[in-house]
C-alpha positions as a LaTeX table, in Angstrom:
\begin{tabular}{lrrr}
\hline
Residue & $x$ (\AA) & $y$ (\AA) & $z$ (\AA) \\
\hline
Unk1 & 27.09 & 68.77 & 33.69 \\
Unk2 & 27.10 & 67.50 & 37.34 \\
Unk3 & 26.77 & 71.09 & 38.73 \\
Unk4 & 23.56 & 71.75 & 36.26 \\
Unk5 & 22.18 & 68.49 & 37.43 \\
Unk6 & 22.35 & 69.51 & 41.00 \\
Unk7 & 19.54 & 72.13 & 40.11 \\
Unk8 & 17.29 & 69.73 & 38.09 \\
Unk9 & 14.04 & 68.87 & 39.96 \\
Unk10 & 14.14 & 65.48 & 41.91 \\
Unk11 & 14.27 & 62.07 & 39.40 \\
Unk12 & 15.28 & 63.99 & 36.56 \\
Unk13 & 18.96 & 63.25 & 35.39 \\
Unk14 & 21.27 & 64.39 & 32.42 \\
Unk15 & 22.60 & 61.61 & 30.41 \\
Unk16 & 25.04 & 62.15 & 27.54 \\
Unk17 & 23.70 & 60.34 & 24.48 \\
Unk18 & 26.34 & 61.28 & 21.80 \\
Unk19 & 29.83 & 62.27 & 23.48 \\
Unk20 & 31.67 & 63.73 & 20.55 \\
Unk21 & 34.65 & 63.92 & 22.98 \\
Unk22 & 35.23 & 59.69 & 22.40 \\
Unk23 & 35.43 & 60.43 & 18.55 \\
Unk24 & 37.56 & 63.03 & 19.21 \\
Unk25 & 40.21 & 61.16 & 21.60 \\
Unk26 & 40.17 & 58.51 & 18.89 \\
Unk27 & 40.95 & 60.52 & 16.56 \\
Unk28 & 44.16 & 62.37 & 18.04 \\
Unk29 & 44.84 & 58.87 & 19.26 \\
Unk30 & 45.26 & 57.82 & 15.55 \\
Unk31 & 47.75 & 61.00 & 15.12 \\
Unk32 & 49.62 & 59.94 & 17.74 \\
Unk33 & 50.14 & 56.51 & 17.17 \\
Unk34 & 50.94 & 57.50 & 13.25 \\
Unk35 & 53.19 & 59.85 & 14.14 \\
Unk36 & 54.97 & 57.46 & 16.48 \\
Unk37 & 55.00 & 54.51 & 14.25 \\
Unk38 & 56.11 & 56.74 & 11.20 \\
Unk39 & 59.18 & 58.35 & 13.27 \\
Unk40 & 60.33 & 55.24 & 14.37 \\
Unk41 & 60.14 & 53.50 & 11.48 \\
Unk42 & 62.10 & 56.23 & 9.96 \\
Unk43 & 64.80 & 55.97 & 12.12 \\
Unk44 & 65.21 & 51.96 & 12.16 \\
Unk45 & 65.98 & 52.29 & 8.15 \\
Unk46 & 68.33 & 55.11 & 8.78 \\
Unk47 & 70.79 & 53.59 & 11.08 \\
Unk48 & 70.43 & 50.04 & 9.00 \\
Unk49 & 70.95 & 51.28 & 5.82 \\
Unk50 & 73.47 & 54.50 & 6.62 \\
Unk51 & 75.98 & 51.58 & 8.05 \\
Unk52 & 76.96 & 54.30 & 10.99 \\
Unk53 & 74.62 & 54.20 & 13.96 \\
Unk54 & 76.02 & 57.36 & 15.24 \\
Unk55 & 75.01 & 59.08 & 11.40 \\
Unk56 & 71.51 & 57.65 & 11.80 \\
Unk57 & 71.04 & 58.64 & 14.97 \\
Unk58 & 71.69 & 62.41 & 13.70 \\
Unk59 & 69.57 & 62.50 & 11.27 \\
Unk60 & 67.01 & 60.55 & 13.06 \\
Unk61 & 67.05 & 63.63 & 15.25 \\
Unk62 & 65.61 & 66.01 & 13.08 \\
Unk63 & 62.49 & 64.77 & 13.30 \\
Unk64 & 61.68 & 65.62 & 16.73 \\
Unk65 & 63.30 & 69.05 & 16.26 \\
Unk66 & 61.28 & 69.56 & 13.12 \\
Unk67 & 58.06 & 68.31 & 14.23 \\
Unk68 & 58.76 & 71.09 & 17.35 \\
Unk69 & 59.84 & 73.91 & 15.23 \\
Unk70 & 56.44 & 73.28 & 13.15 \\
Unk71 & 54.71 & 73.45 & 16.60 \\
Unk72 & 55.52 & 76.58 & 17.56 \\
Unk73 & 55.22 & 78.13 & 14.39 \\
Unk74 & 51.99 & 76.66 & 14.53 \\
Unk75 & 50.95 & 78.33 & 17.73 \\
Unk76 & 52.16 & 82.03 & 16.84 \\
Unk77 & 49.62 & 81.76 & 13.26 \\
Unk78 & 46.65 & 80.29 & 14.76 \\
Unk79 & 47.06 & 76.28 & 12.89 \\
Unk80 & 44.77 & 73.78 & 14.54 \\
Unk81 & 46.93 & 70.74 & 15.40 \\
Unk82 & 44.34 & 68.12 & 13.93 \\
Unk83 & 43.93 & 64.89 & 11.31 \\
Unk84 & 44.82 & 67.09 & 8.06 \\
Unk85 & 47.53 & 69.09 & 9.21 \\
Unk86 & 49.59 & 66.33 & 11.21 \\
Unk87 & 48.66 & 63.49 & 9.50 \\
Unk88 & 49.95 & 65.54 & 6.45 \\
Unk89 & 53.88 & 65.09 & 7.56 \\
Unk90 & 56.03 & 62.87 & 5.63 \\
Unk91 & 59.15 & 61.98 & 7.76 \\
Unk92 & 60.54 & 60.29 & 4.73 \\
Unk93 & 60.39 & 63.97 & 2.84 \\
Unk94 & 61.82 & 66.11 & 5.88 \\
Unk95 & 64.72 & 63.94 & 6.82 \\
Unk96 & 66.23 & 64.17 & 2.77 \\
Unk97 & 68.49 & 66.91 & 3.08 \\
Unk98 & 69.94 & 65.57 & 6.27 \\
Unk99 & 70.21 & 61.92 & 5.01 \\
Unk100 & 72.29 & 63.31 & 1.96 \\
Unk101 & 74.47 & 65.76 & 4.35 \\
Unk102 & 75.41 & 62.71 & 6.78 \\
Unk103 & 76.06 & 60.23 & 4.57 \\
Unk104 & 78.60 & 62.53 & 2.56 \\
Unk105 & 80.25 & 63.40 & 6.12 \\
Unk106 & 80.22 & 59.20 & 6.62 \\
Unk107 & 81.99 & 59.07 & 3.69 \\
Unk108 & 84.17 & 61.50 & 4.05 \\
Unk109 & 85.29 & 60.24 & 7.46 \\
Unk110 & 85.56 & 56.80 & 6.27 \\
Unk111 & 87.95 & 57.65 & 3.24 \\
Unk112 & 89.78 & 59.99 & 6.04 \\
Unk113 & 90.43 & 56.67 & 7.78 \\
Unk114 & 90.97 & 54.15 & 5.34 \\
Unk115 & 94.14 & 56.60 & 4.28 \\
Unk116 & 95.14 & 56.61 & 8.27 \\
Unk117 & 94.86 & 60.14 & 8.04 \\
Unk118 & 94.65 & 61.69 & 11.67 \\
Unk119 & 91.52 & 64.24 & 12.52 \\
Unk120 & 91.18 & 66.61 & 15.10 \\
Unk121 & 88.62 & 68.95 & 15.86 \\
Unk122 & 89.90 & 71.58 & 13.90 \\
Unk123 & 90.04 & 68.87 & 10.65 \\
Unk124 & 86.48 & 67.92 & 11.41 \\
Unk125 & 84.61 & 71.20 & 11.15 \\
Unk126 & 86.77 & 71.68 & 8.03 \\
Unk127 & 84.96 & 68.38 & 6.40 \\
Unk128 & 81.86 & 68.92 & 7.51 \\
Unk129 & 81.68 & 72.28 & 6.17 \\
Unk130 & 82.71 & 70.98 & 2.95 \\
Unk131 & 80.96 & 68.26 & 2.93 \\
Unk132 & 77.86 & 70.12 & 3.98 \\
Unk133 & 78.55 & 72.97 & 1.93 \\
Unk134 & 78.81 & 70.95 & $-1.25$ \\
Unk135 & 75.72 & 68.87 & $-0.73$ \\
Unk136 & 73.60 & 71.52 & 0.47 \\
Unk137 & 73.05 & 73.18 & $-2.31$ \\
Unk138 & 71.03 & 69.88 & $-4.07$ \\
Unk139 & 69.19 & 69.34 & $-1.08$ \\
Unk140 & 68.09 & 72.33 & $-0.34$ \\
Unk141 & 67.19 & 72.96 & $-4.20$ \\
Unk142 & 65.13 & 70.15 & $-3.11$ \\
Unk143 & 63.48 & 71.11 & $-0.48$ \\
Unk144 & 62.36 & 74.46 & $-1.65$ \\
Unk145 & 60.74 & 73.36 & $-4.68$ \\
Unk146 & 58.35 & 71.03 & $-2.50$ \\
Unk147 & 58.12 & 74.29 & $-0.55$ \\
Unk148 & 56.82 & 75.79 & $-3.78$ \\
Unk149 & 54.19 & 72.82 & $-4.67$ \\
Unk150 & 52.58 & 73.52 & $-1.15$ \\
Unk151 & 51.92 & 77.28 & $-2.42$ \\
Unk152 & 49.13 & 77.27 & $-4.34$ \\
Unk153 & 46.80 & 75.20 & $-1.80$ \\
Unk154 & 47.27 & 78.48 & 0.67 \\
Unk155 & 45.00 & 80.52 & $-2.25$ \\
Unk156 & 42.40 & 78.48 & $-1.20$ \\
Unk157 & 39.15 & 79.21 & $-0.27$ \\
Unk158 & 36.14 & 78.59 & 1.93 \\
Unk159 & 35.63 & 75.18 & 3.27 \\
Unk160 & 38.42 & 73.37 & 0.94 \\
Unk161 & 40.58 & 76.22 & 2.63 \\
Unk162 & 39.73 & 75.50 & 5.90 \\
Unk163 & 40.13 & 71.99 & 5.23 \\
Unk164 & 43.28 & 72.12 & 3.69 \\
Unk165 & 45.34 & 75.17 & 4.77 \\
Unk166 & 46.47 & 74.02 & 7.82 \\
Unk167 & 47.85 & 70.58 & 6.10 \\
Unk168 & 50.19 & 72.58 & 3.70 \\
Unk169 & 50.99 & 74.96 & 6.36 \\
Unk170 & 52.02 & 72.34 & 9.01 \\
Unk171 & 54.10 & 70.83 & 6.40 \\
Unk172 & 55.40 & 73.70 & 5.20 \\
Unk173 & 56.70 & 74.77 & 8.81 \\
Unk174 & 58.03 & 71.45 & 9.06 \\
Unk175 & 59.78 & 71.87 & 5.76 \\
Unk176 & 61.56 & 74.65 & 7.14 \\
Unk177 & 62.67 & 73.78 & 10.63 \\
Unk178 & 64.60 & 70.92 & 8.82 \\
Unk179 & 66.09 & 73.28 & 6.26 \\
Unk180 & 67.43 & 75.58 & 9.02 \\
Unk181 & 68.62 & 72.58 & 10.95 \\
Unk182 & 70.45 & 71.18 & 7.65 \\
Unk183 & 71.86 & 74.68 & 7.75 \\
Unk184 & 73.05 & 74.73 & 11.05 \\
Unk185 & 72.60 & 72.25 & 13.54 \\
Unk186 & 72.98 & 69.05 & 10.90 \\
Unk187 & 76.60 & 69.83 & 10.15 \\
Unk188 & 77.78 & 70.70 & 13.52 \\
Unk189 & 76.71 & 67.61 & 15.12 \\
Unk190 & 78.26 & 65.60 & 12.27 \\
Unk191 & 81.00 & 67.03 & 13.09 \\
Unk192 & 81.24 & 66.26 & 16.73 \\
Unk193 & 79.23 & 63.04 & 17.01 \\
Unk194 & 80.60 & 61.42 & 13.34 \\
Unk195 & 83.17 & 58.97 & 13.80 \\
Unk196 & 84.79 & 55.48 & 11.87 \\
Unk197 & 86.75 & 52.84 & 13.71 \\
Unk198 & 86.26 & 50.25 & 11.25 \\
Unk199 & 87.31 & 49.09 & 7.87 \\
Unk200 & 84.52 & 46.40 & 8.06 \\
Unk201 & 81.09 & 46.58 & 6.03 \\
Unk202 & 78.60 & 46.93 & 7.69 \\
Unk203 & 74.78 & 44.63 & 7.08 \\
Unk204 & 73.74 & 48.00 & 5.42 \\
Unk205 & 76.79 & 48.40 & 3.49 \\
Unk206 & 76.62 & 44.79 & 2.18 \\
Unk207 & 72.98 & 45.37 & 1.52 \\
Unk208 & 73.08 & 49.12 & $-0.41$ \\
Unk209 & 76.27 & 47.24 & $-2.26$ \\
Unk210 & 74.53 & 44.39 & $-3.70$ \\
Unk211 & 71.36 & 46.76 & $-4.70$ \\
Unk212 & 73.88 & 48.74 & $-6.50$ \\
Unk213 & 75.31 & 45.79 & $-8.45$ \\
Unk214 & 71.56 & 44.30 & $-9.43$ \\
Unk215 & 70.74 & 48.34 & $-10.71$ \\
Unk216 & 73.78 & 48.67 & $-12.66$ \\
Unk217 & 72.91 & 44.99 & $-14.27$ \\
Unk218 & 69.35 & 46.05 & $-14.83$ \\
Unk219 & 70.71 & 49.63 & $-15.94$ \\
Unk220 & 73.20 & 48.02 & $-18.94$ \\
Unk221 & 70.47 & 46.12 & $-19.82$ \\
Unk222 & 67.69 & 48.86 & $-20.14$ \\
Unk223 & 70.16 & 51.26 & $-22.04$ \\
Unk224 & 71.08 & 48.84 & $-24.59$ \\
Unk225 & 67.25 & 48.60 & $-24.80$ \\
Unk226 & 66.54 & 51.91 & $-25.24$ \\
Unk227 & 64.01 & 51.98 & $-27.67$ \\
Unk228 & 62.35 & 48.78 & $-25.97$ \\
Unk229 & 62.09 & 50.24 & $-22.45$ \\
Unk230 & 60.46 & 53.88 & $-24.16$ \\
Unk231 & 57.82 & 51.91 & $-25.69$ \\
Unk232 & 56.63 & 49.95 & $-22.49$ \\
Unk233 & 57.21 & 52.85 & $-20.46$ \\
Unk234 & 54.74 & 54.85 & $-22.64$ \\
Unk235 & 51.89 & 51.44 & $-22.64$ \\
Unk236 & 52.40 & 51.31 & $-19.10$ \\
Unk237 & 51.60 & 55.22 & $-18.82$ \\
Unk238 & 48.41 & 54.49 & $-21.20$ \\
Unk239 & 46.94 & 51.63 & $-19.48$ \\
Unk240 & 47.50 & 53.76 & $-15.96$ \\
Unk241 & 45.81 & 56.91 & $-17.98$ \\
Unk242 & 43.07 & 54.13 & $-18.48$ \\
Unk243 & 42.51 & 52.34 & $-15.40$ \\
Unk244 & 42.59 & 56.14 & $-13.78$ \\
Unk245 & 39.32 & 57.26 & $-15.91$ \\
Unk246 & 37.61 & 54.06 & $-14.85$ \\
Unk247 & 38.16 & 54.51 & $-11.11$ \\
Unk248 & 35.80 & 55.97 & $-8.85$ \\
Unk249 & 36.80 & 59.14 & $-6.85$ \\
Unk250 & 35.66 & 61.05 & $-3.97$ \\
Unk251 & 36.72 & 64.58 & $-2.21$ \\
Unk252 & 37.83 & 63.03 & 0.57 \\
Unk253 & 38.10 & 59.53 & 2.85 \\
Unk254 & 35.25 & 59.65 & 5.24 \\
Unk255 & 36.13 & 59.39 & 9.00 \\
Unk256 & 34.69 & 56.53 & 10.41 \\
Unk257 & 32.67 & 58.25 & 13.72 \\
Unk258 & 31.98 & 54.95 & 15.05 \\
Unk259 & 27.93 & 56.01 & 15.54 \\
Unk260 & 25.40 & 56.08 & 13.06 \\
Unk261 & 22.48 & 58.39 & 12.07 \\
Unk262 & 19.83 & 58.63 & 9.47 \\
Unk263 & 16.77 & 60.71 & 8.64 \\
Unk264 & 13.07 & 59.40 & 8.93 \\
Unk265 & 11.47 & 61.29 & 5.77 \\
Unk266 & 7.20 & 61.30 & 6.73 \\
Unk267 & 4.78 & 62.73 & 4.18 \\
Unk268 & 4.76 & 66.65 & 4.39 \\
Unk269 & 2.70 & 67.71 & 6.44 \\
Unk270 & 2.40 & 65.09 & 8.95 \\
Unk271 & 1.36 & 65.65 & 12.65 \\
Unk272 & 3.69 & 65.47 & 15.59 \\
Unk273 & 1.73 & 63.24 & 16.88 \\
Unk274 & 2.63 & 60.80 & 13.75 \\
Unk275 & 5.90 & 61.42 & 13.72 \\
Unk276 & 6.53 & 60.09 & 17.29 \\
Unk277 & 4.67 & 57.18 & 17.09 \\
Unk278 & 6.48 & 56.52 & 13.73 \\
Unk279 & 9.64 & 57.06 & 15.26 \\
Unk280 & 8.72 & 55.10 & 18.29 \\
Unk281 & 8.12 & 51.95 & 15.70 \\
Unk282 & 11.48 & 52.57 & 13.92 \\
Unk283 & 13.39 & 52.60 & 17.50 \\
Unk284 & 12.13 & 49.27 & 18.41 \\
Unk285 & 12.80 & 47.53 & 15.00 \\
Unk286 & 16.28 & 48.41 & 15.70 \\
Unk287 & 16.61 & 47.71 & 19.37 \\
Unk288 & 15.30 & 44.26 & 19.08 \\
Unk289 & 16.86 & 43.13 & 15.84 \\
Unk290 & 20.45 & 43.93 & 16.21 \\
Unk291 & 22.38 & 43.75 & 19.52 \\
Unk292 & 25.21 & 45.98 & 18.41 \\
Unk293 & 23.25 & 49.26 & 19.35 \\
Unk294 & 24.13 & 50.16 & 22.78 \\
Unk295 & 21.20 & 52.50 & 22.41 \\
Unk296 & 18.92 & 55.13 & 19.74 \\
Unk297 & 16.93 & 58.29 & 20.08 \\
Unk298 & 15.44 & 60.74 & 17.78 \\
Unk299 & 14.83 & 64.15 & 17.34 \\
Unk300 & 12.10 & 65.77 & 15.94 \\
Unk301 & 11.72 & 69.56 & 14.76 \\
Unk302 & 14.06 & 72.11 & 16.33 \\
Unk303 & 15.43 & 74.14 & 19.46 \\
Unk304 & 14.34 & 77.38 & 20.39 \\
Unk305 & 17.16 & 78.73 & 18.87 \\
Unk306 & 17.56 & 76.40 & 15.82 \\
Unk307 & 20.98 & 76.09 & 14.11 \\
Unk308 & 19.26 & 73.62 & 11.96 \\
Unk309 & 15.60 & 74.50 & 10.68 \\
Unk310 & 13.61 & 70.88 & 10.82 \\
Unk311 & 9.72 & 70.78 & 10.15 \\
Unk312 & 7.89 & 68.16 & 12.26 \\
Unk313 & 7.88 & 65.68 & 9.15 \\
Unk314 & 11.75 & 64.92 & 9.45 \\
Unk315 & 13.11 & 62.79 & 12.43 \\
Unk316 & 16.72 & 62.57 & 13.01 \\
Unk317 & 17.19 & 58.74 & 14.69 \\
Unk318 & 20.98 & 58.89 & 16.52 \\
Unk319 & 22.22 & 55.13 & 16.97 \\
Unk320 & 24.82 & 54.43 & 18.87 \\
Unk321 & 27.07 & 51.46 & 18.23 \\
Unk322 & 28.84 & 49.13 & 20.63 \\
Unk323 & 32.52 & 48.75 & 20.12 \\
Unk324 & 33.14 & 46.42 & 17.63 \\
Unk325 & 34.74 & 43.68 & 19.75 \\
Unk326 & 30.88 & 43.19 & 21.03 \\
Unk327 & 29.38 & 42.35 & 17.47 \\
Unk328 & 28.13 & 39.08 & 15.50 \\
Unk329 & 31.05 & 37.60 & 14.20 \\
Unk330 & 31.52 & 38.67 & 10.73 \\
Unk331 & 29.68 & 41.62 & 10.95 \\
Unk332 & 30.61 & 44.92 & 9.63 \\
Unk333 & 29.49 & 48.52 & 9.43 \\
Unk334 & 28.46 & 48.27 & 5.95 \\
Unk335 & 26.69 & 45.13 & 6.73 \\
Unk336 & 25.15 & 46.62 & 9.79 \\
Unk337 & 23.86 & 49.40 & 7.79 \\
Unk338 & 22.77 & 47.62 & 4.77 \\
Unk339 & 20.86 & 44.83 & 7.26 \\
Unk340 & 19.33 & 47.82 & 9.17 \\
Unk341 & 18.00 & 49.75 & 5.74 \\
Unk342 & 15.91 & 46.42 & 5.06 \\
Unk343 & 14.65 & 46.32 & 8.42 \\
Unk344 & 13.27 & 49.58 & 9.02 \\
Unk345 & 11.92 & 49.72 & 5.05 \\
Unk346 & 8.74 & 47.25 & 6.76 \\
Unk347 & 7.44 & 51.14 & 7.32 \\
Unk348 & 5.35 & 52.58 & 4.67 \\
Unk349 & 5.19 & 55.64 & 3.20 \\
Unk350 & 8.33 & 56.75 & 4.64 \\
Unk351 & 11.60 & 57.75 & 3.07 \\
Unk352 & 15.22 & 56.88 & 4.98 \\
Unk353 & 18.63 & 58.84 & 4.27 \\
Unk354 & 21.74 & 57.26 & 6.28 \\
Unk355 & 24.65 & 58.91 & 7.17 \\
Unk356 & 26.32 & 59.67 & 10.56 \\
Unk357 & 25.75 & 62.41 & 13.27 \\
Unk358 & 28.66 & 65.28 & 12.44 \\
Unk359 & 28.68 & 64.13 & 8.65 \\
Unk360 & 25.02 & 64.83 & 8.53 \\
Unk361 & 24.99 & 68.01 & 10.27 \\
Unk362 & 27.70 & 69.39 & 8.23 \\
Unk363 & 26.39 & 68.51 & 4.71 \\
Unk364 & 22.51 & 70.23 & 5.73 \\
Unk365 & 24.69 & 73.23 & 7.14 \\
Unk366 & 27.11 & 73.86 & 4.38 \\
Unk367 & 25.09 & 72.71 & 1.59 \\
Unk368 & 21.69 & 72.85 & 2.54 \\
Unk369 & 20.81 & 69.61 & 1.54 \\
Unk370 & 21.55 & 66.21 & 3.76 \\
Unk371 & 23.25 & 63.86 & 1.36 \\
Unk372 & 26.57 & 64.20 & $-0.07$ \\
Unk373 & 24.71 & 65.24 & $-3.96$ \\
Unk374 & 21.08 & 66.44 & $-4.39$ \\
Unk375 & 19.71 & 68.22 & $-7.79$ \\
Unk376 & 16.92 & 70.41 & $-7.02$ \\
Unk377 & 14.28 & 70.94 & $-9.28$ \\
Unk378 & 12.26 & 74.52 & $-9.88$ \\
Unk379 & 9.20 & 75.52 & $-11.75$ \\
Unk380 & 5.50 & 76.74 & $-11.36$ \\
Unk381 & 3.18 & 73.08 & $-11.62$ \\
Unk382 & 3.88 & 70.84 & $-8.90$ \\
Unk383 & 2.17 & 68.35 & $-11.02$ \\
Unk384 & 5.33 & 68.81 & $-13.79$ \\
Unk385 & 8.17 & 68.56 & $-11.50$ \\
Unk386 & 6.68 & 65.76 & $-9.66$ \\
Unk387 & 6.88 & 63.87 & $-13.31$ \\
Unk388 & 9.41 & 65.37 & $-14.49$ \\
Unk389 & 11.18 & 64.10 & $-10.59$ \\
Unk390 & 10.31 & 60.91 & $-10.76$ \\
Unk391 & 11.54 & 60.43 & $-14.85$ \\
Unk392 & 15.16 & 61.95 & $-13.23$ \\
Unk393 & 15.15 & 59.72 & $-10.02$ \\
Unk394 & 14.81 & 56.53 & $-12.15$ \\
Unk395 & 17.38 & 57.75 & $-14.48$ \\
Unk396 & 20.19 & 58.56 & $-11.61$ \\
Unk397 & 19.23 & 55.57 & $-9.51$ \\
Unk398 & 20.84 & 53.31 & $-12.75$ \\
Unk399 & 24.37 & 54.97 & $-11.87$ \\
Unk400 & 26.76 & 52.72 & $-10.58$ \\
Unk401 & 27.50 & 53.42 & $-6.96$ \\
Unk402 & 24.04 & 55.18 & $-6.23$ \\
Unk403 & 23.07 & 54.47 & $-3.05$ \\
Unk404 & 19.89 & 55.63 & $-0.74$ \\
Unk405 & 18.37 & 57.82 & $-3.87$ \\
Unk406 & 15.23 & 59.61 & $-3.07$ \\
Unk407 & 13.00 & 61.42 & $-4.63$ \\
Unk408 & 11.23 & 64.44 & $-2.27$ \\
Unk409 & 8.92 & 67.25 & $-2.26$ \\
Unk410 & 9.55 & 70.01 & $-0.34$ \\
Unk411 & 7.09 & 72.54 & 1.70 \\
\hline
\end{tabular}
């Protein structure tokens, strides 16, 4: 940008109005800090709960490894690293087969000791190929068959394919770095690292030991209850079948982009002359009344080379938000947006459709249409479908959850 702005004619600069690079920082950011936070939460539980610091600590390290087997398998097949795929790993799912193959060599060990029986080196890659060999087979039963529920999303298609793909792959790579490290690397380190000194329960021990006691309580109980625990088990299922046909649903959680766009909808057929002056109005409504935006521009009609096709009637007004530590107290997005649709409706004859910049370049270029649903209606008399539009617009706009519904001609 600098070196282009070097050859611009004197007073005129280049100033970056929407930096999609700041959304995009965020957003890998957010992976990051996930991915950090889940990992070491991971491992805290492990070495509480396992009662051996030096077992947790092994299978604590399988993350890391997994995570940068996935990596490279990623970068030989071409998988974006980006807020599907990674935010897509479950550390809680990848460290199972090791958590089962440590805790039977902990055991193991610990009965070793408690009958003073000596172990040297030779005695220790004895149990843990036992004990590996004899758990392995569960967990990596296991493991495959959420291999084998990932399958069926690589048949897909399109956009949902694009979107989803590299998720199950990611995982999937994941999946097996950990199964070739329960394999190999998982048992060998038991082996060497593993070791009991003590007799004495650990906090974890004491902990997993009373759990145990309340389930076997609550286990006598249920099973002499049989009949009892089927019948709430089956309302419970019911009333979750019926609170799930109630809900609302979407594809998928929006990103928050932190910016806000909308269109400015003029009468077909309206000069470009209009249109700015229009525009011009709607920027200064929103400048003066709300000191969040840091600053707003529109665009009318097209490029040279248009990626978009725009006729002269449709304005697309970019605002861009302060960081949210610079609001009104209380404020919100969705109050922001909702405050801004009344002040801006003061213009007449005009039509508004808010969204935000990438989410509203994406749904015109995929679907051709800028909201998330449209129903397009066909026939010969305009006079017809403009009825016959207006009968269907009041009919959707009772739907709960309807929001910004429009009813609009086309050229």
């Amino acid at each position: 940008m600098e070196e282009i702005e070097k050859s611009l004619p004197e007073g005129i600069i280049i100033e970056a109005l929407l930096d999609r690079s700041k959304l995009i920082a965020k957003t890998t950011g957010t992976v990051t800090t996930n991915l950090i936070e889940g990992a070491l939460i991971v491992i805290f539980v492990l070495v509480f709960l396992l009662g051996n610091w030096r077992g947790g600590l092994v299978v604590a390290s399988t993350i890391p490894l997994s995570l940068l087997f996935a990596f490279i398998m990623m970068h030989y097949f071409g998988v974006w690293a980006n807020l599907m795929s990674l935010g897509a790993i479950d550390f809680g799912i990848i460290v199972d087969g090791a958590v089962i193959i440590v805790e039977s060599m902990v055991f193991a060990v610990h009965e070793k000791f408690l009958k003073k029986e000596k172990l040297d080196a030779a005695g220790r890659d004895k149990l843990a190929y036992k004990s590996s060999s004899k758990m392995m087979n569960s967990a990596f039963f296991g493991q495959l068959i959420i291999l084998i529920v990932f399958i069926p999303i690589l048949a897909l298609e399109g956009i949902e394919g694009k979107m989803f793909k590299p998720m199950a792959l990611t995982f999937m790579f994941a999946m097996m770095g950990v199964m070739l490290l329960c394999l190999t690397y998982v048992p060998m380190l038991s082996s060497v690292f593993i070791k009991v000194k003590t007799d004495k329960l650990s906090f974890g021990d004491k902990l997993i030991a009373r759990l145990e006691r309340g389930y076997e309580k609550l286990l006598t109980f249920s099973l002499k209850r049989a009949k009892a625990v089927v019948v709430i088990a089956i309302a419970f299922l019911g009333l979750a079948a019926l609170t799930f046909s109630s809900m609302g649903g979407e594809f998928i959680p929006k990103l928050d982009e932190g910016d806000m766009a909308f269109h400015a909808i003029l009468k077909p057929g309206s000069s470009l002359s209009e249109t700015v002056a229009t525009t011009t109005k709607i920027e200064g409504i929103v400048k003066a009344q709300f000191p969040e935006v840091e600053d707003i521009m529109s665009r009318i009609g097209v490029a040279e080379v248009p990626t978009d096709p725009m006729p002269m009637d449709i304005a697309d007004i970019f605002v861009i938000l302060k960081p949210e530590s610079e609001w009104r107290d209380g404020m919100t997005k969705a109050d922001l947006i909702q405050k801004m649709k009344e002040a801006v409706s003061v213009m007449p004859g005009i039509n508004f459709e808010f969204s935000q910049p990438i989410e509203m370049r994406f749904n015109e270029l995929i679907t051709g249409v800028r909201e998330d649903v449209a129903v397009k209606l066909f026939g010969e008399d305009l006079n017809v479908l403009a009825i016959k539009a207006e009968e269907m617009g009041k009919l959707i706009a009772k739907v709960e959850g309807v929001g910004d519904m429009k009813v609009e001609s086309t050229q």
